[in-house]
PLY file of the C-alpha trace (Angstrom):
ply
format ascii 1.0
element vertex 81
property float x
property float y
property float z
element edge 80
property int vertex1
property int vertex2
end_header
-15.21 -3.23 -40.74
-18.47 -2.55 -39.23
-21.51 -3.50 -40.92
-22.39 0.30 -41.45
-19.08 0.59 -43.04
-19.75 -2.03 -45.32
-22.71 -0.28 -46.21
-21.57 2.65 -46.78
-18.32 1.17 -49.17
-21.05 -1.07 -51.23
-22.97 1.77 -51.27
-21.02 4.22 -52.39
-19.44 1.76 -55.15
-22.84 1.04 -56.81
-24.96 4.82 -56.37
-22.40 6.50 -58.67
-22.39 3.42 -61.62
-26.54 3.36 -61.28
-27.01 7.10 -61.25
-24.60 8.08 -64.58
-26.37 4.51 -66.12
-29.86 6.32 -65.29
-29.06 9.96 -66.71
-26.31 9.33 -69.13
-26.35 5.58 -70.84
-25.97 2.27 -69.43
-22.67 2.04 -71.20
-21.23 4.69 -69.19
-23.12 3.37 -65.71
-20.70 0.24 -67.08
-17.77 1.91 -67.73
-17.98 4.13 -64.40
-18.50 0.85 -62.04
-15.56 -0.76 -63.74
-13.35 2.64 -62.87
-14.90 2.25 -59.40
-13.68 -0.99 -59.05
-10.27 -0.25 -60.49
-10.16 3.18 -58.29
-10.66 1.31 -54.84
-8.43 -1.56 -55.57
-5.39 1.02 -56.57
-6.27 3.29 -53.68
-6.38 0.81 -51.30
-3.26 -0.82 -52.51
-1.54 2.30 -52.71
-2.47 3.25 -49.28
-1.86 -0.10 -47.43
0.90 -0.13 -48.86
2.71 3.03 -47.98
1.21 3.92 -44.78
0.11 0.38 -43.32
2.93 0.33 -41.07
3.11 4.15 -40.10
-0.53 4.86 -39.82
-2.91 3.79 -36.56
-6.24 2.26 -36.19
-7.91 5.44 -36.54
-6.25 6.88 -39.73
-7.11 3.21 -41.35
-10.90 3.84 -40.27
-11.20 7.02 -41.50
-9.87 5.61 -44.68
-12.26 3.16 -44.73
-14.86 5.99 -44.38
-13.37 8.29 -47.04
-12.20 6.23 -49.94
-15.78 5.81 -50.99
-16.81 9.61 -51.14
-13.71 10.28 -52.77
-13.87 7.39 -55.65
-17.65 8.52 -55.69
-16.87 12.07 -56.54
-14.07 11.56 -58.44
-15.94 8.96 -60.84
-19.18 10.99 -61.27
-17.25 14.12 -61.92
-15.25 12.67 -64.56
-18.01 10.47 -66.52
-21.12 13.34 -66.14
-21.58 15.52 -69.38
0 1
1 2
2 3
3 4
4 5
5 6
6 7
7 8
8 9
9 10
10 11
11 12
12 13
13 14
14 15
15 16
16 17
17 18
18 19
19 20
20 21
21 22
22 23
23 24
24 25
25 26
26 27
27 28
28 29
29 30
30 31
31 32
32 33
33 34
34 35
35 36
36 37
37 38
38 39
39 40
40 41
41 42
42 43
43 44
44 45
45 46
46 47
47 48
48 49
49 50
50 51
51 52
52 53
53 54
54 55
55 56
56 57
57 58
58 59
59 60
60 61
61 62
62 63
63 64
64 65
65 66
66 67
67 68
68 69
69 70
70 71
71 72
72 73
73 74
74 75
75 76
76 77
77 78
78 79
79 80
């Protein structure tokens, strides 16, 4: 991974947790980092380990670049009121 990558994966891990903590309550800017955190690691587990060997460089980058909108999403949608 890139530096931009990295960027954009740290980025997209904290703006979600920091932005629900801001409008909603700390306690759920807590809560939706820790689901963050859980998301990626099962995502990326789940997905090295079922297409690791199938998959090519690309499909692996453009994982890399879409886990992190789709964790984002998936954590504000489910912790905004």
């Amino acid at each position: 991974m890139g530096l931009v990558q990295n960027f954009w994966g740290v980025f997209f891990l904290f703006a979600p947790a920091i932005y629900l903590g801001i409008n909603e309550d700390w306690k759920v800017g807590g809560l939706a980092f820790c689901a963050t955190l859980f998301l990626s690691w099962v995502l990326g587990l789940l997905f090295l380990r079922l297409a690791v060997d199938k998959a090519s460089l690309e499909i692996l980058t453009l994982w890399g670049w879409v886990k992190p909108l789709f964790i984002a999403f998936a954590v504000i949608q489910f912790f905004s009121s």
